[in-house]
N, C-alpha and C positions, 0 to 999 in steps of 0.2 A: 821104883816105878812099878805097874801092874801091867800083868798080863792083860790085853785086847781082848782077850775071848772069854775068862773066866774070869777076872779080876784077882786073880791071884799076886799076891806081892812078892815082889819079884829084886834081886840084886839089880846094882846098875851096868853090871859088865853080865847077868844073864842074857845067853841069846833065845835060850828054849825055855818054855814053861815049863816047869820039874810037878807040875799037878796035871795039863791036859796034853802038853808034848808041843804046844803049837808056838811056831817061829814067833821069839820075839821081834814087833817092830822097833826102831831105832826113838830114841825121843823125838829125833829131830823130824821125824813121816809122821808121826801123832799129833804132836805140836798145831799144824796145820788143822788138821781136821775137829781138836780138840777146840781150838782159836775156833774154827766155822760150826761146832759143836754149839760151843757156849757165846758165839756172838748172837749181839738181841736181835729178835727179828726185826724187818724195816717198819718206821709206824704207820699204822692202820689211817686211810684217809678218813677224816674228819667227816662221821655224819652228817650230811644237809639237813636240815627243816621241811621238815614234808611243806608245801606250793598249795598253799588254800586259796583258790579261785577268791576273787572280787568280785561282785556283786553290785554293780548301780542303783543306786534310790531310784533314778528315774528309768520306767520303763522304754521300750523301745517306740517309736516315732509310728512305724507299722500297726503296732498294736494300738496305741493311743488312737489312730487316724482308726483302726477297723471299731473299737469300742463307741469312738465320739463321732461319727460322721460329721459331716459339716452341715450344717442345720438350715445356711443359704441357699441352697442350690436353687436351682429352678422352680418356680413354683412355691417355694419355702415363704417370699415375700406375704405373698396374700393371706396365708394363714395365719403366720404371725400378726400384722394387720388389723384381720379379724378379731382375736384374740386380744388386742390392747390396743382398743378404740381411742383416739386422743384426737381431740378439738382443733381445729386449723386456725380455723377464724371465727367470730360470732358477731354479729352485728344490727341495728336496726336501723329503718327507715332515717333519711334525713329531715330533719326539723324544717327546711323551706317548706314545705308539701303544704304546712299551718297558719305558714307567717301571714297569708292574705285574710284569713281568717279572722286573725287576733285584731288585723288592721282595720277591718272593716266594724267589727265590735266595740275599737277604739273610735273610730268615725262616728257610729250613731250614739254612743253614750254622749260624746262630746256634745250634739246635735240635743238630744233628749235634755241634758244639763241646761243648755242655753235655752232651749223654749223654759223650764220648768223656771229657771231664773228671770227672763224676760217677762213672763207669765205670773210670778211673786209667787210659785207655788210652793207646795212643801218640795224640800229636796230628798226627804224620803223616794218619790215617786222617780228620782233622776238615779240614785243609788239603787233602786229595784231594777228600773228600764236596765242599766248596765250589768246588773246580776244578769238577767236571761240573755242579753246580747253574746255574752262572753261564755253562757255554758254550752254549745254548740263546739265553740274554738277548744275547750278545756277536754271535754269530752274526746274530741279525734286525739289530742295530745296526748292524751292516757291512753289511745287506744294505739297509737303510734309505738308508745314507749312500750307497750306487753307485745309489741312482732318481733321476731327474734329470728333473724337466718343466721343458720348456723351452718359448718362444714367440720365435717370429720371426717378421720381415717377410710371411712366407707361409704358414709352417704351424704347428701345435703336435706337439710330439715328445714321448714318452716313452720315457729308456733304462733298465734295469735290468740288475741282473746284477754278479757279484762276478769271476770265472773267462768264464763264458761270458756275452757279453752280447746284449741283446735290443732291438731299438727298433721302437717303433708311432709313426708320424705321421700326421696328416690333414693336405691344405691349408685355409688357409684359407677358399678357393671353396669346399669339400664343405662346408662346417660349418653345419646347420642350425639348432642351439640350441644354449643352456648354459645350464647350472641348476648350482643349489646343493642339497646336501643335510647338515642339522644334524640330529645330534639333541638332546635339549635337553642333556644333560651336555656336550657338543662347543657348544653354543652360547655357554654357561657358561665354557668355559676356550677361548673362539676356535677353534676347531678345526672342521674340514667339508670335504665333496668336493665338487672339480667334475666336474660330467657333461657330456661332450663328444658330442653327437648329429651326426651325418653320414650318410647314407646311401650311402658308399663302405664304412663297418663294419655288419656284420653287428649287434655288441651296441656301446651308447655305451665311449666313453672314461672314464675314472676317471681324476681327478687324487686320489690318497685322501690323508687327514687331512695336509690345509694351512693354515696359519694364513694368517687373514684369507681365508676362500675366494670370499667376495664381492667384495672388491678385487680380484682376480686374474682372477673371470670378467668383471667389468664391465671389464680389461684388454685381455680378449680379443675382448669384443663393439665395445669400440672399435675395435679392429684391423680386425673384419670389414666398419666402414663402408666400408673402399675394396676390398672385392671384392664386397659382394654389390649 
């Protein structure tokens, strides 16, 4: 065995160290401390992983709503609107407005034919008569078909004109009223005007003889819920 203090080597029945003088301890008092000497320490707990935060793709709902306001709100309607003008309805005059017209040109050509026949003439002279009879009726037809009411997002327009053409619009904002006016043979075959009121014209607007003229103004007072 060794001595405790100096490590000096020592007999087994030594009590005193013969080098520093100092009491030997017994084997059996060392033993212990010797065992709690050389026992291993407890093991060390296991490192964690350092906690790296997450991170969401999407940003938070707060900040999205302050970046994006909501672009409807109040008043947002009309601008937008303005902005991207798009066609309601367009439409023109109805064809009855002529039909007496074309009948009447059918009457006297018939008439013109039968004398020029009855008479042995040339029928050159019955083919002329019916040319000029009929260009009056031709004439309104094409002037019928170049008027165009139209409605859009903002205002109602009307153009006419064959060669030189002509356009009246109101915005929607001026538009005071609309009315209808039938009368009763126009009520009878669908036929009637709308009366466009604004206080930007002088006299109302005239949409004349449209079929269904009621449908078309109740069109246009819907449109006017988002400006007035």
């Amino acid at each position: 065995m060794y001595c405790h203090r100096c490590g000096n080597r020592l007999a087994s029945e030594s009590l005193y160290c013969n080098r520093c003088g100092s009491k030997v301890e017994s084997q059996s008092a060392t033993a212990p401390r010797r065992a709690a000497h050389l026992a291993a320490p407890p093991p060390r707990p296991a490192r964690r992983a350092p906690t790296v935060p997450s991170f969401s793709d999407q940003e938070p709902v707060e900040e999205y709503e302050e970046d994006y306001p909501d672009r409807y709100a109040e008043g947002d309607y009309r601008e937008d609107s303005a902005d991207e003008e798009r066609v309601i309805f367009e439409i023109t005059p109805a064809f009855y407005e002529i039909v007496p017209a074309y009948l009447w040109a059918a009457v006297l050509s018939l008439i013109v034919t039968a004398v020029v026949a009855y008479a042995r003439g040339n029928l050159l002279f019955a083919v002329i008569g019916a040319a000029i009879f009929f260009i009056m009726p031709i004439i309104r037809h094409i002037r019928l078909k170049h008027t165009v009411y139209t409605l859009t997002t903002t205002k109602v327009e009307i153009r006419s004109g064959i060669f030189s053409k002509s356009a009246q619009s109101i915005p929607l904002r001026h538009i005071q009223d609309v009315t209808v006016s039938e009368t009763l043979k126009e009520r009878v075959i669908g036929i009637g005007d709308v009366l466009i009121d604004s206080a930007a014209l002088d006299s109302k607007m005239v949409m004349n003889n449209i079929k269904s003229p009621r449908k078309y103004a109740d069109t246009i007072l819907d449109q006017l819920q988002y400006w007035n």
